[in-house]
C-alpha positions as CSV (number, residue, x, y, z in Angstrom):
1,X,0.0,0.0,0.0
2,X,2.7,2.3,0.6
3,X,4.5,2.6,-2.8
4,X,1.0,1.7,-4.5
5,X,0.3,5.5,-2.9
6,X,4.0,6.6,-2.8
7,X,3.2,6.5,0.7
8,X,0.9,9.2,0.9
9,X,-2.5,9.6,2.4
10,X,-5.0,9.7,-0.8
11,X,-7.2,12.3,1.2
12,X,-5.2,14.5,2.7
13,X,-1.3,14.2,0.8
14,X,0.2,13.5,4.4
15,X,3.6,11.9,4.4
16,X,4.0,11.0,7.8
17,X,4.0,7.0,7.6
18,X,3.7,6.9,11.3
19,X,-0.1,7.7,10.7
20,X,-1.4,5.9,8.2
21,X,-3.1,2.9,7.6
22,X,-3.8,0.5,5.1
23,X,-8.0,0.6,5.2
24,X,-9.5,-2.0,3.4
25,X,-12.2,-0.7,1.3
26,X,-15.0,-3.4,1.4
27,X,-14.3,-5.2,5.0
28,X,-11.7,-7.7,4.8
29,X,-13.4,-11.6,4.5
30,X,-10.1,-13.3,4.1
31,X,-7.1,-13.4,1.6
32,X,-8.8,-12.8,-1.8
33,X,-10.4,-9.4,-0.2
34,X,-6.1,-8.4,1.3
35,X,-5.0,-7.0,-2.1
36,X,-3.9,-3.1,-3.2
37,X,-7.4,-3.0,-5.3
38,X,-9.6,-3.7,-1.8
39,X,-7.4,-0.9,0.0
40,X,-7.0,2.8,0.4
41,X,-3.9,4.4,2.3
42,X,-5.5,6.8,5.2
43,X,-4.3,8.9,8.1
44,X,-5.5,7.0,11.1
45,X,-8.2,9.8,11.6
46,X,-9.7,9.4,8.1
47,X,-9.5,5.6,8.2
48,X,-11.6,5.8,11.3
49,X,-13.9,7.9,9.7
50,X,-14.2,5.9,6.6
51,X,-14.5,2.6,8.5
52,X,-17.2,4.0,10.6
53,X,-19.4,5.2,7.4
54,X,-18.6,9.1,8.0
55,X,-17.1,10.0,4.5
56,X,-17.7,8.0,1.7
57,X,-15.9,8.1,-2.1
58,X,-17.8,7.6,-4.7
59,X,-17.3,5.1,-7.5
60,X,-17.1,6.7,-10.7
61,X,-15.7,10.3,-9.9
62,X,-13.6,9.0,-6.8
63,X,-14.8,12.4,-5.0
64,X,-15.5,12.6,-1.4
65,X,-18.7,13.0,0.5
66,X,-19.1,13.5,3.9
67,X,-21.7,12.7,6.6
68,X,-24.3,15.2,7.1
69,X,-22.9,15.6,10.7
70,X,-19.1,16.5,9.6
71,X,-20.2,18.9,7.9
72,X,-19.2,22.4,9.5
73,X,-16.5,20.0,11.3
74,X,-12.9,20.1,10.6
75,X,-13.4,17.3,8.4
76,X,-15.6,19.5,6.6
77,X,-13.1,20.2,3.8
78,X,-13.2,16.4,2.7
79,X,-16.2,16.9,1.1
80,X,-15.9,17.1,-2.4
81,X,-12.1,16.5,-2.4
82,X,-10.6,13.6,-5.4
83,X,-8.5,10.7,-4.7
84,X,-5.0,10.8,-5.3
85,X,-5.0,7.3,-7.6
86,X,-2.0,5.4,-7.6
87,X,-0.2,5.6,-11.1
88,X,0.1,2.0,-11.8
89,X,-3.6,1.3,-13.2
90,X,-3.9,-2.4,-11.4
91,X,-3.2,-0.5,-8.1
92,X,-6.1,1.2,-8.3
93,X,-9.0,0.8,-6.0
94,X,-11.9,-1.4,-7.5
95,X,-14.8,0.3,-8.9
96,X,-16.8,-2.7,-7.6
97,X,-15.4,-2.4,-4.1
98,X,-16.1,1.5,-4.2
99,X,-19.6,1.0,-5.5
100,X,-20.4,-1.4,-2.6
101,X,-19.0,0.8,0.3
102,X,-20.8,3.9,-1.2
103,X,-24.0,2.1,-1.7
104,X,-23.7,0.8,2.1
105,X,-23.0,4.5,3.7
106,X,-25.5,6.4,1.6
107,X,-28.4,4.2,2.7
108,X,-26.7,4.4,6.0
109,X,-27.0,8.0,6.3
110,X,-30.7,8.1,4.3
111,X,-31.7,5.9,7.2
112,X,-30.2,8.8,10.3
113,X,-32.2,11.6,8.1
């Protein structure tokens, strides 16, 4: 994950390996789900935040949105932001995996409205 990202955060551009994390994208189910394509390299903070279905990317445009609640939060400037893609193609994260997270935090967040 680190040189599929050139070990940057794809959110926020922060270098400082200490603090980030390999986050899987769809939850991890065993072996064939631990690969570059399932996985996103996040600061700690934005991992947790992504894991706990407060920002979501979406599939096709790979554009941020966040949670209604974030919203005037200092997480607030995630919203709209692009991924940084790795530059190798196959690194990149699955459109399918994307598209199933997404799916799962929208109606997630349809449901607290």
């Amino acid at each position: 994950m680190l040189e599929a990202y050139e070990r940057r955060c794809v959110l926020s551009g922060c270098p400082v390996e200490e603090v980030l994390e390999a986050a899987h994208i769809c939850r991890y189910m065993g072996e064939d789900t631990n690969v570059v394509e399932n996985g996103l390299l996040l600061r700690a903070d934005l991992h947790t935040l992504y894991d706990r279905a407060l920002i979501a990317i979406h599939p096709a445009t790979h554009a941020v949105s966040v949670a209604p609640e974030l919203a005037d939060s200092e997480y607030g400037w995630l919203a709209g932001r692009v991924l940084r893609l790795p530059k190798d193609p196959k690194h990149r994260p699955s459109s399918e995996a994307l598209h199933t997270h997404w799916m799962l935090v929208r109606s997630l967040w349809e449901k607290r409205s």
